[in-house]
N, C-alpha and C positions, 0 to 999 in steps of 0.2 A: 642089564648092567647091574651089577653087584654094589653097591654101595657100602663102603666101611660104617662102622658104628659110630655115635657119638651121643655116649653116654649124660644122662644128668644125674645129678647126686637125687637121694633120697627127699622127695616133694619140692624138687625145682622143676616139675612139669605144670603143676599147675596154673603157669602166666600159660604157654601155650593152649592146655587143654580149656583156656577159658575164653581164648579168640586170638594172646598175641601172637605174633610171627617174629619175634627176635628173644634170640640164649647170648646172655652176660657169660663171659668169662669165668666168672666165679660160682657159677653156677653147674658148671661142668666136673663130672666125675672123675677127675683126672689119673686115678688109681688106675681107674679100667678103661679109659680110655684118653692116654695124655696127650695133651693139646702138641706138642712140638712132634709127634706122628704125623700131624696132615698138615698139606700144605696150602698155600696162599687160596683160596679161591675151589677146593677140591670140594666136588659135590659129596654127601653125607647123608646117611639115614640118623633121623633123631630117636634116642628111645631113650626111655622113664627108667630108673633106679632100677628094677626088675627087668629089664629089658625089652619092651612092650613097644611097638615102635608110634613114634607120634607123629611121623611123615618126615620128609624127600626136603632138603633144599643144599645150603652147601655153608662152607667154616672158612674163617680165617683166623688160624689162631694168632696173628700180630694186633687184632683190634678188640678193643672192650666189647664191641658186641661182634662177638665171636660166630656167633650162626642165624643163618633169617632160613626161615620158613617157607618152600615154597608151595607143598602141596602135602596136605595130610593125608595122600595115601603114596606111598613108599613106592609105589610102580609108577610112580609119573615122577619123570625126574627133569630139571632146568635143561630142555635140547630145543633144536630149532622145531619138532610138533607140539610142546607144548608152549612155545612162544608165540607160534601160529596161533595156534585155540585162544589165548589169552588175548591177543593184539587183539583177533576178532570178536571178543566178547567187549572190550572196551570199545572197539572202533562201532558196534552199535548202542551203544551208550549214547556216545557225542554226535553221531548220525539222529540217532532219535530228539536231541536235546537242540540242535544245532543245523542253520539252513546251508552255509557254509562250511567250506573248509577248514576253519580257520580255531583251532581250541591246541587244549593239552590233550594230547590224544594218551599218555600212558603216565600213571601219578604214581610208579613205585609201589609201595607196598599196596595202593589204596587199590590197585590193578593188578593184585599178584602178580608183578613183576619189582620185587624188591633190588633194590639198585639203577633199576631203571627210568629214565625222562624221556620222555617224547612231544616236544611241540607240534602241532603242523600248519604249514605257511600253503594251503594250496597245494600244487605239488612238489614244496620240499617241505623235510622232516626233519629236525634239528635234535640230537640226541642228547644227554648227557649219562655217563656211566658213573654212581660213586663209590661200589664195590669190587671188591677183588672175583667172587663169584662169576659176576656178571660182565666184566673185562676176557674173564676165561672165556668166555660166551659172545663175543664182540662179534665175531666171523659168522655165527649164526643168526646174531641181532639183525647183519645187514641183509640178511639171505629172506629172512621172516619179514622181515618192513619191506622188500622188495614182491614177496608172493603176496600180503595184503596187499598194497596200497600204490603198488606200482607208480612210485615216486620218480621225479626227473632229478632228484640228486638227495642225498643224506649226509647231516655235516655232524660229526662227532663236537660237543662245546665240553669236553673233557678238561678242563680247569679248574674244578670248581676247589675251594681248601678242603671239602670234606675227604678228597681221596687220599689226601696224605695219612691220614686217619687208617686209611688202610694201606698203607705202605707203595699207594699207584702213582707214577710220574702223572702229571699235565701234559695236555695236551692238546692240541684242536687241528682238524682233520676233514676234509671232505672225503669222505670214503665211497660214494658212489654219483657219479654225474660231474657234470660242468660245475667250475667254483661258480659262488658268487658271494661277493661279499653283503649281500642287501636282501628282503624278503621286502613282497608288501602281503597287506592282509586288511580283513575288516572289522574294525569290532561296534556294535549299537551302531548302527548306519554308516561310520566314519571311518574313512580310510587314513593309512597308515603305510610309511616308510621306515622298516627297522633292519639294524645288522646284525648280522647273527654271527659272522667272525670276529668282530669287535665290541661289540655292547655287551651290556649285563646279561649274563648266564647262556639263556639261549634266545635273545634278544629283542622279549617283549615278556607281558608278565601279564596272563591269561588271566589269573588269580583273581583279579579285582575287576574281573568285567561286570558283571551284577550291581558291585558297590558304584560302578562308574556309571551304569543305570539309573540307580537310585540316584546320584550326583544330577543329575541332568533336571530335574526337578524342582530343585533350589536354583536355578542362576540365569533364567531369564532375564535379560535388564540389567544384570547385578556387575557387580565388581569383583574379581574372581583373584585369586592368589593361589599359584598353585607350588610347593616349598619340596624339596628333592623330587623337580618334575622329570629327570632324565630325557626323555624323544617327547614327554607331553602326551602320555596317553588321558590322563583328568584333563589338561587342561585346552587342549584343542577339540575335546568331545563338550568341555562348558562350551565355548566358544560356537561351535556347531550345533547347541541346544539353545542358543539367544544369549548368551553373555555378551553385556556390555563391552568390556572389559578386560582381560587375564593377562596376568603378567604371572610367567614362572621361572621360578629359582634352581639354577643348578652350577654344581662347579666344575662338570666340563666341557670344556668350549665347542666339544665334537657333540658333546648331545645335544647341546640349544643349537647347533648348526642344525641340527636335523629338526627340533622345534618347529624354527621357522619352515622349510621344507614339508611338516607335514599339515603347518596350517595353510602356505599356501594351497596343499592337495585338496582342502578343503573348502577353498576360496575365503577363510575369516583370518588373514593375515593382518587386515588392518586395523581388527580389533583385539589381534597377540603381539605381546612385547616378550621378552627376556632382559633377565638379572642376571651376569655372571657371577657366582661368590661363592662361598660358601655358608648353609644356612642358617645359622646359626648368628654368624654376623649382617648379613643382608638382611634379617627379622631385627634385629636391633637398629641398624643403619634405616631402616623404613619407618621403626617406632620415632626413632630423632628425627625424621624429617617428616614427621605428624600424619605419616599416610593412613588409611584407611581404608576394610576391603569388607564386602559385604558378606562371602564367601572364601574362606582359608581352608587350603586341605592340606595335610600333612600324612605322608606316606613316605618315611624314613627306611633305611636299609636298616636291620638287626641291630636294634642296640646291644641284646642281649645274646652273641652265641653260644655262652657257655653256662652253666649252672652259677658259676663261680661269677661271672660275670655282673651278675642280678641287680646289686643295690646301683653301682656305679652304672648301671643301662637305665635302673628305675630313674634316676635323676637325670638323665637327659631326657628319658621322657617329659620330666614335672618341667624341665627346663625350657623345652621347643615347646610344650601346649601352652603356656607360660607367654610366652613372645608370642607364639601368633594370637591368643585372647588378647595382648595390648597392640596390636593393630588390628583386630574387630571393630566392626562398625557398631553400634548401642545397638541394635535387635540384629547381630551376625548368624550366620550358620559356618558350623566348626564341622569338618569331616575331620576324623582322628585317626588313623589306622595304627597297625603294628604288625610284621611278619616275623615277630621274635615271638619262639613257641614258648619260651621260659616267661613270656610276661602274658599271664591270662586274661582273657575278658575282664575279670573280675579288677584282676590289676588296673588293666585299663580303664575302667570306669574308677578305681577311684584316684587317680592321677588328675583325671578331668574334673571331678568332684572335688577335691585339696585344692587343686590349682586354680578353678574358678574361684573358690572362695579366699584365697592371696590374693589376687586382684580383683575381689569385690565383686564379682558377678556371680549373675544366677544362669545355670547349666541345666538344660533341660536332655534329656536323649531321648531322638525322636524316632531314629531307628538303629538297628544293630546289623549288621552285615558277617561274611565271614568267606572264604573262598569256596569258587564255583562250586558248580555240580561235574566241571571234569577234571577239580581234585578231589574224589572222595577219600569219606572218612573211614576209618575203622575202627567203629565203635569201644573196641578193648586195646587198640592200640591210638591214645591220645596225643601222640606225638605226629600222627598224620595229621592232624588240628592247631595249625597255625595263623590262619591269620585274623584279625578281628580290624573290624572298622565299625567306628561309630557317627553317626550323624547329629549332631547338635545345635540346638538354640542358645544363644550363650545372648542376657540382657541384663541392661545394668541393675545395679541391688533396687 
């Protein structure tokens, strides 16, 4: 296959030839090679000022990031045998890393498949697409997941807001096998009830398995509060590790139904409650009625999507760490997290470090966390490095 050209101006190859896999819009040659020529999603040869080629992947010119990178050599281009080779090079990753079924089986760029998700629930596979490229490619996608992994059904979770981004409708779709609105799955010994046509994204969040490891450690005995718990992945795996105690907060009603549901799966339902609310006021409503919890974890959605977004996401951060340190117990442990890429580690720590010292406490961090091994990173593209969690000692001054 012949691939058209797409030029970059004079020393805009150098993000590529230094590890990235994504060309900015302005970054392109448009003399020689103008963006409104190709269309939505059309695969592309990349090449340098002099025309030198820098590898195979594909363009949209409706989005700021106009081209992703799929392979730096030009004769392998985005079809269902190189989706094959790829799936398979991931799929022994999380085989070698993992005794079950049950991970993110494909992390996008982190898996040389950029625009591409793939959960797996056992045998189904929940997809999400968030590029035009990769859309083009949908029919192939199903064909490849079907020659690896010989799944009993694939559900497209194609809703996410990033496609608008590229100009793609929403959407959500079983595209191969019997529906089902429901998966289960295991993660650290405990089982789990989640939706994959209705819940968030693709209807569990792999990401923080590790950090939910690390969790189990603090909360024998204890008193556990767990603050945007959705289905209760923290807080039925404390509860399963010897908590006293957990009550978790979410505002909607369909997710703490499934709460309870998967603490009964576990048999520690008598020692899980739920807060309907929203969190923000329900950490205040707890501080006025004097409560106190030995263990608080917060694992909020994106405060911050956008660049622009930053100072006003920094402040609900300072805000919720803020509330749950005034219902800590005098020697608490704080698990922090954040899945917002625009708020760094660095941020994060000193959010917890400002805001312990507003209300008079001393903050220790005792360990750092950050998503699995089956989201990898790519080292020169730090945008695959999103999520941080921290574990803290928080004691009075």
């Amino acid at each position: 296959m012949d691939l058209a050209p797409l030029r970059l101006k004079q020393h805009e190859d150098k993000r590529l030839r230094a590890g990235h896999v994504w060309v900015f819009s302005n970054e392109v040659d448009i003399a020689a090679t103008p963006l409104t020529a190709f269309a939505a999603g059309q695969p592309v040869e990349f090449q340098d000022h002099a025309g030198k080629s820098l590898g195979s992947g594909y363009v949209n010119p409706h989005s700021l990031i106009c081209g992703r990178l799929v392979s730096r050599d030009a004769k392998y281009i985005l079809n269902k045998s190189l989706l094959v080779h790829r799936l398979n090079i991931a799929l022994s990753l999380r085989e070698r890393l993992f005794a079950q079924p049950y991970y993110r089986l494909v992390f996008g760029e982190g898996d040389g498949l950029p625009g591409l998700v793939v959960d797996r629930y056992g045998d189904t596979l929940v997809a999400q697409i968030n590029t035009a490229g990769m859309e083009r490619i949908k029919d192939e996608v199903v064909i490849a997941l079907q020659e690896v992994l010989q799944p009993a059904r694939i559900v497209f979770r194609n809703d996410s807001s990033s496609r608008a981004l590229e100009g793609l409708e929403n959407y959500v779709e079983t595209a191969w096998g019997e529906p089902a609105d429901e998966v289960t799955l295991e993660e650290n010994g405990v089982r789990f009830v989640a939706p994959i046509l209705s819940g968030q994204k693709t209807g569990w969040f792999y990401d923080h398995r590790m950090n939910r490891a690390r969790m189990q450690q603090y909360v024998a005995g204890k008193r556990v509060l767990d603050v945007f718990s959705y289905i209760c992945g923290w807080g039925v795996q404390a509860a399963a590790a010897g908590a006293g105690q957990v009550v978790c907060i979410d505002s909607s009603e369909q997710a703490l139904a499934r709460v309870s549901r998967n603490a009964a799966l576990n048999g520690v339902e008598e020692r899980l409650s739920t807060l309907h609310g929203e969190a923000f006021e329900a950490l205040k409503q707890l501080r006025e009625e004097r409560e106190r919890f030995d263990v608080v974890i917060l694992d909020p959605p994106a405060f911050i999507k956008r660049k622009k977004d930053f100072h006003a996401g920094l402040a609900a951060y300072q805000r919720l760490n803020q509330q749950a340190m005034q219902v800590l117990a005098k020697d608490g442990i704080l698990i922090s997290a954040s899945c917002s890429y625009h708020l760094s580690a660095t941020n994060l720590r000193q959010v917890l470090q400002q805001t312990s010292r507003h209300v008079d406490r001393n903050l220790v961090i005792l360990e750092q966390g950050q998503q699995g091994p089956d989201h990898p990173l790519l080292p020169a593209v730090a945008e695959t490095e999103y999520l941080k969690a921290l574990i803290c000692r928080v004691l009075p001054n």
